[in-house]
LUMMAR-582165 format. One record per residue (C-alpha): residue number from 1; residue in three letters; x, y, z. Coordinates in Angstrom, 3 decimals, m for minus. Last residue first. Layout:
REM LUMMAR-582165
@num->NUM, residu->ALA, px->X, py->Y, pz->Z
...
This chain:
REM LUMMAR-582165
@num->59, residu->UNK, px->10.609, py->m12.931, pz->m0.830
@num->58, residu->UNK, px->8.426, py->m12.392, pz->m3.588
@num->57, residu->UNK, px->6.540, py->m9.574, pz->m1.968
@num->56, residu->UNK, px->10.165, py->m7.457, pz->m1.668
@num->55, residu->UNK, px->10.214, py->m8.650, pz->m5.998
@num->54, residu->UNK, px->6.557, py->m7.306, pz->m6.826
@num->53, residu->UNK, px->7.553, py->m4.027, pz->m4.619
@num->52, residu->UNK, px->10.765, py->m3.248, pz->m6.726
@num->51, residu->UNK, px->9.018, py->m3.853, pz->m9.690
@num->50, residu->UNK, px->6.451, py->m1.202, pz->m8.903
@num->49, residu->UNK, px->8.709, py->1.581, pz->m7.786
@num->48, residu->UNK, px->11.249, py->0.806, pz->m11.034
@num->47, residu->UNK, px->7.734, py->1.363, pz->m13.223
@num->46, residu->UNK, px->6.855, py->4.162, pz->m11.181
@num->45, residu->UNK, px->10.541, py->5.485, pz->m11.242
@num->44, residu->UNK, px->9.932, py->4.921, pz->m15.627
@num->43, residu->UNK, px->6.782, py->6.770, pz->m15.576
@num->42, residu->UNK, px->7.894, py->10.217, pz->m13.394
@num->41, residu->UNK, px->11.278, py->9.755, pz->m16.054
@num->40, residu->UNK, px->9.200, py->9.678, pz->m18.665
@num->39, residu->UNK, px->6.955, py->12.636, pz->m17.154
@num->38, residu->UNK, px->10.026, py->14.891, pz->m17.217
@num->37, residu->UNK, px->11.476, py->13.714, pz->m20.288
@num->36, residu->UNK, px->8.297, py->14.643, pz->m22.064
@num->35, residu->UNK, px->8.141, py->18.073, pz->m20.436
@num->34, residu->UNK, px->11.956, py->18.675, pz->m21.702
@num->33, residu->UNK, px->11.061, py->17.842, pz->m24.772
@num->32, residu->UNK, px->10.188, py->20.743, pz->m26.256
@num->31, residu->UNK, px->13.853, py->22.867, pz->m25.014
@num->30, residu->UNK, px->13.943, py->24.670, pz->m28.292
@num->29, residu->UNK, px->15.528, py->27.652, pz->m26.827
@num->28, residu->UNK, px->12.936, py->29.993, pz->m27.721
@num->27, residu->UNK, px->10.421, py->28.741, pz->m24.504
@num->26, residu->UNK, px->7.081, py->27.563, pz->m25.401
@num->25, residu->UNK, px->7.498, py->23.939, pz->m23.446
@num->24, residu->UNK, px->9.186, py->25.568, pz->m20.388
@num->23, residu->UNK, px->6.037, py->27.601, pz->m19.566
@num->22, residu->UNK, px->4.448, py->24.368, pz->m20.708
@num->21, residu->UNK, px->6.387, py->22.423, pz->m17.666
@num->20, residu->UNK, px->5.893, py->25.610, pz->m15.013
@num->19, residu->UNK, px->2.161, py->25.475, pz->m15.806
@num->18, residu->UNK, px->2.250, py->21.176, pz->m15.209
@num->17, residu->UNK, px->4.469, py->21.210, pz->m11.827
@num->16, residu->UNK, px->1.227, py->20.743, pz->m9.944
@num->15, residu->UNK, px->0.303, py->17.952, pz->m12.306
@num->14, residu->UNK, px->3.562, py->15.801, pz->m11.636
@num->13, residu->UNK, px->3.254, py->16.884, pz->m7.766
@num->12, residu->UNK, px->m0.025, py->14.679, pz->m7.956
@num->11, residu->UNK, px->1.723, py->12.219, pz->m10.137
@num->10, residu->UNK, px->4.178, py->11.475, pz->m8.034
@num->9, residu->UNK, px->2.228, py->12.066, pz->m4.727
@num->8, residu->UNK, px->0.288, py->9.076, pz->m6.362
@num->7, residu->UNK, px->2.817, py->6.668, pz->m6.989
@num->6, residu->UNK, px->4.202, py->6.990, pz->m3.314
@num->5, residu->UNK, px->0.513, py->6.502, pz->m1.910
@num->4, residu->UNK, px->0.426, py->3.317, pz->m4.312
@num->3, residu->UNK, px->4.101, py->2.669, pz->m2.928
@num->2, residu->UNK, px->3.272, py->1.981, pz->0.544
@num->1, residu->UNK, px->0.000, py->0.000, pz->0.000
């Protein structure tokens, strides 16, 4: 139950970070894919998260 509350502050602070992320997405730099690596790298710790609990309940 641990990591479901984990997972969910993740996203939750994911979507509060959302107007600073598309203030970022319009900037002249070119720096569009810096939302996209954001929320890949929110995905891929929920992935690591999750296959990190499926191996503790193996044991």
């Amino acid at each position: 139950m641990y990591m479901y509350r984990l997972m969910l502050f993740l996203v939750f602070g994911g979507y509060l970070l959302s107007p600073l992320l598309m203030s970022g997405w319009a900037s002249p730099d070119g720096a569009w894919y810096r939302p996209f690596l954001i929320w890949g790298g929110l995905i891929a710790l929920s992935l690591w998260l999750e296959q990190k609990r499926k191996l503790d309940e193996r044991s």
